[in-house]
Steps between C-alpha positions, in 0.01 A plus 500: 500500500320583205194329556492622863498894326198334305326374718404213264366722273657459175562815268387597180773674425880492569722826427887446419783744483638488152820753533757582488668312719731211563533240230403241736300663720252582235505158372447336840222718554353477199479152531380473838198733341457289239472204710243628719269668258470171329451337827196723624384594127573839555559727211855632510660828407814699557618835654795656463723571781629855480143578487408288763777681725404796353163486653676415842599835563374733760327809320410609200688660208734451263738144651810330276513123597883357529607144527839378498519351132884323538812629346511805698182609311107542581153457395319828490181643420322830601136511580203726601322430819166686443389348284696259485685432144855397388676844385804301302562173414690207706870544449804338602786786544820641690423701810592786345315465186189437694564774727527754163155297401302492756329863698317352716626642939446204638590121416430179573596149510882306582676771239350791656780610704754438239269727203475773799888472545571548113229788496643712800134523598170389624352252737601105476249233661619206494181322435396117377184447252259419740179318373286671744469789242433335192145635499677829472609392175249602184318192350751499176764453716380218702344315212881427304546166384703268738813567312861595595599870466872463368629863509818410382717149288541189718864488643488158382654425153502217333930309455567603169533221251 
């Protein structure tokens, strides 16, 4: 499927979503990235995915990106459209922390809903990153190295001894 969307045109370039997301999700596709870049010779970098569904919205303005993080909480961050910059850093919080965090009227992404809830106001899209808009993204933040972006500890712990 991929090298139908190429046309047998190998890239120069591959661009990865770095987080935060799923433990295994990221690895999986970070792998897969890997993988391919070293297959073509493409250089690699990463983007990260609240920005990534950040640029997905409709509009411009200020937009606070919200992904279900597990155990009830989310991964937030609040950007600026035009032009388009992070306004806060990545977080992982309750709903109702990030709803006393974050201004921005509308949000985005699979914790939208629930940060609109916990606010009492504003518009929730439900939204997924879509790579379509990665252009939208400012060079810096499509030029990250191909590494996770761990917002918060691994569940995993290791048996104690």
């Amino acid at each position: 499927m991929i090298g139908e969307l190429l046309g047998g045109l190998p890239p120069t370039s591959v661009l990865v979503g770095i987080g935060p997301g799923s433990f295994t999700g990221l690895r999986v596709a970070l792998a897969a990235a890997h993988g391919m870049a070293i297959g073509w010779g493409a250089d690699l970098h990463g983007m990260p995915s609240l920005a990534l569904l950040a640029a997905s919205a409709p509009g411009d303005g200020r937009v606070a990106a919200a992904i279900a993080g597990g155990h009830g909480e989310l991964f937030v961050q609040s950007f600026n459209r035009l032009p388009f910059a992070p306004e806060s850093d990545p977080e992982n919080m309750s709903p109702a922390a990030a709803a006393m965090a974050l201004a921005a009227d509308l949000a985005v992404g699979s914790g939208a809903q629930e940060l609109v809830d916990a606010r009492g106001h504003g518009e929730a899209l439900p939204l997924l990153p879509s790579a379509r808009f990665a252009m939208r993204l400012p060079a810096e933040l499509r030029t990250l190295s191909a590494s996770p972006l761990y917002i918060r500890a691994p569940d995993a712990r290791p048996k104690a001894a």
